[in-house]
TIFI-543670 format. One line per field, with one value per residue (C-alpha): residue number from 1; y, z, x. Coordinates in pm, 1 decimal, padded with zeros to 6 digits. Layout:
N
i = (NUM	...)
py = (Y	...)
pz = (Z	...)
px = (X	...)
end
This chain:
124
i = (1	2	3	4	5	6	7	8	9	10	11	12	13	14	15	16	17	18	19	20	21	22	23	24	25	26	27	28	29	30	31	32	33	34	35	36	37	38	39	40	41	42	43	44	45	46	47	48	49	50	51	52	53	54	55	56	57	58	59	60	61	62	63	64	65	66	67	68	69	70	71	72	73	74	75	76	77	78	79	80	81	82	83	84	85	86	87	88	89	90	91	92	93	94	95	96	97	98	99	100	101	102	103	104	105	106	107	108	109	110	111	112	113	114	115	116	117	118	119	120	121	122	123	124)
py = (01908.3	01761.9	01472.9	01348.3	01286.2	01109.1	00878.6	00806.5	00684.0	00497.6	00298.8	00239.6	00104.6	-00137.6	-00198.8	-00324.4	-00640.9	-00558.3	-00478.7	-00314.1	-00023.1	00010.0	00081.7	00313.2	00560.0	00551.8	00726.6	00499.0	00480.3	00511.5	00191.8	00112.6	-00084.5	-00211.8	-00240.1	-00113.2	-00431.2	-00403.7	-00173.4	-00290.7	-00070.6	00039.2	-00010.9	-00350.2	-00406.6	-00243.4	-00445.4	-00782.6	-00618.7	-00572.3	-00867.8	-01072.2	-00916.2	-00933.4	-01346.0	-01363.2	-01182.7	-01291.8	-01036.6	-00736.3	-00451.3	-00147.4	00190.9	00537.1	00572.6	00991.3	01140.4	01460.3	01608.1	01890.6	02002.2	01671.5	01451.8	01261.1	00971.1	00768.7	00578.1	00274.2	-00043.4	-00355.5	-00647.5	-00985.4	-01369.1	-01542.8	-01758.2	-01980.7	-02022.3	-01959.4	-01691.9	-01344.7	-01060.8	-00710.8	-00480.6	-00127.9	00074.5	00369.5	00463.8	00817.9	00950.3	01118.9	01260.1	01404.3	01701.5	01505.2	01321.7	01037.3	00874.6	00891.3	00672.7	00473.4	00400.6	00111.4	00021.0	-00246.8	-00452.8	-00810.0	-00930.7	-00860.0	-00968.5	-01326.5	-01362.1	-01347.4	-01593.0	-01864.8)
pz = (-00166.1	00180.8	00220.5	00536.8	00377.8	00096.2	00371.4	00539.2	00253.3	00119.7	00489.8	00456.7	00106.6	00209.3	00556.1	00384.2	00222.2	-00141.2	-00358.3	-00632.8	-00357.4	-00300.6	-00744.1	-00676.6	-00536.5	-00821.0	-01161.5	-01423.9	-01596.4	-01219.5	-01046.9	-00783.2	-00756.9	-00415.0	-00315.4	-00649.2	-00839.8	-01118.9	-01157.7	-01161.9	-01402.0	-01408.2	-01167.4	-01296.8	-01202.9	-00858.2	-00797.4	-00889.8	-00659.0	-00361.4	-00434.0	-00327.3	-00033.4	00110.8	00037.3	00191.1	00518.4	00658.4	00848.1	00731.2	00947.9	00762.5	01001.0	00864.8	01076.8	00907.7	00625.0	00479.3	00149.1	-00054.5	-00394.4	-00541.6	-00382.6	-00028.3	00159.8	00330.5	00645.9	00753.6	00966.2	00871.3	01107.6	01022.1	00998.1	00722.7	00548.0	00446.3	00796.1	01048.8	01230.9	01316.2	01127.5	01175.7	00923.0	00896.5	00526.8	00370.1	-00023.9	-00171.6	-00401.3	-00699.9	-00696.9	-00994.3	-00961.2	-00877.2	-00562.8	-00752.8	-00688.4	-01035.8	-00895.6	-00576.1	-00478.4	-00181.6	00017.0	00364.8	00524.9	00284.1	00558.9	00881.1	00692.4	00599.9	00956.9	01080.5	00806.7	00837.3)
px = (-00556.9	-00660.0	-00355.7	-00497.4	-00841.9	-00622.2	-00452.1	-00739.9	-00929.4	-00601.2	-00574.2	-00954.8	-00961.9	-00635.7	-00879.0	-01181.9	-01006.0	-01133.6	-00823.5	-01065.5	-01084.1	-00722.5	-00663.5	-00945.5	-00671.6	-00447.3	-00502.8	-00653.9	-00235.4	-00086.3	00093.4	00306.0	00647.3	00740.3	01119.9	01246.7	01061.6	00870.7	00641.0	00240.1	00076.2	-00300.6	-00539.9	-00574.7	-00207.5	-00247.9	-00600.3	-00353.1	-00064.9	-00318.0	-00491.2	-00155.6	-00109.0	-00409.8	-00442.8	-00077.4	-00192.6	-00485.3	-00688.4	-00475.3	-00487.1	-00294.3	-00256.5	-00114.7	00178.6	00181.4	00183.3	00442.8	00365.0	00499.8	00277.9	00197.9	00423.5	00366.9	00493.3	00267.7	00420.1	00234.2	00232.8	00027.9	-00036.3	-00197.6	-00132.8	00072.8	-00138.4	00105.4	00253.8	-00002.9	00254.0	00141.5	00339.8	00384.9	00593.6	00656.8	00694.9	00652.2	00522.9	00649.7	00364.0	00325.3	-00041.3	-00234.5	-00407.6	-00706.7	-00560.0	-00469.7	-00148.2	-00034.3	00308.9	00388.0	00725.4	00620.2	00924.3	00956.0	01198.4	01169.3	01411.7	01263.6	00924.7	01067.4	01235.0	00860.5	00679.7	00901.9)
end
């Protein structure tokens, strides 16, 4: 399993500002919870999860910070920069997801975790 390929596509989908291409990555039952909330099921649920971000940050800009992996699990580090749409300020915030990939390359489960503080320091 090439994990950097994985990454790179992952950044790119998140990059090209259609949440449809972000659920692409996940298994058709995966999902992702972010800071131990709920959990978004499906790639419906991700495509609704990603959808919200993006609106929120205008001009998103997500980089892969690196990458470890053992077998089928990985954690993705990454940075994304933008403007809050709400607020008109620019933000930049720092996070990491720990994967669970099928044996496709899937991520079958995304544990998505970022400073909520530091992040509402910079949108208000």
């Amino acid at each position: 399993m090439d994990i950097a390929a994985i990454a790179a596509g992952y950044t790119a989908a998140w990059n090209s500002g259609h949440p449809e291409a972000v659920a692409d990555h996940y298994a058709a039952d995966g999902g992702i919870s972010i800071n131990g909330g709920p959990f978004w099921h499906g790639r419906a649920g991700v495509t609704e999860m990603a959808g919200g971000f993006l609106a929120d940050i205008r001009g998103m800009v997500l980089r892969c910070d690196g990458m470890r992996a053992a077998g089928l699990t990985a954690i993705y580090l990454w940075t994304f920069t933008g403007t809050h749409a709400a607020s008109g300020k620019p933000v930049s915030v720092a996070g990491w997801e720990a994967w669970e990939l099928n044996e496709a390359g899937q991520i079958a489960a995304s544990r998505g975790w970022f400073d909520a503080e530091d992040y509402a320091r910079q949108t208000v």
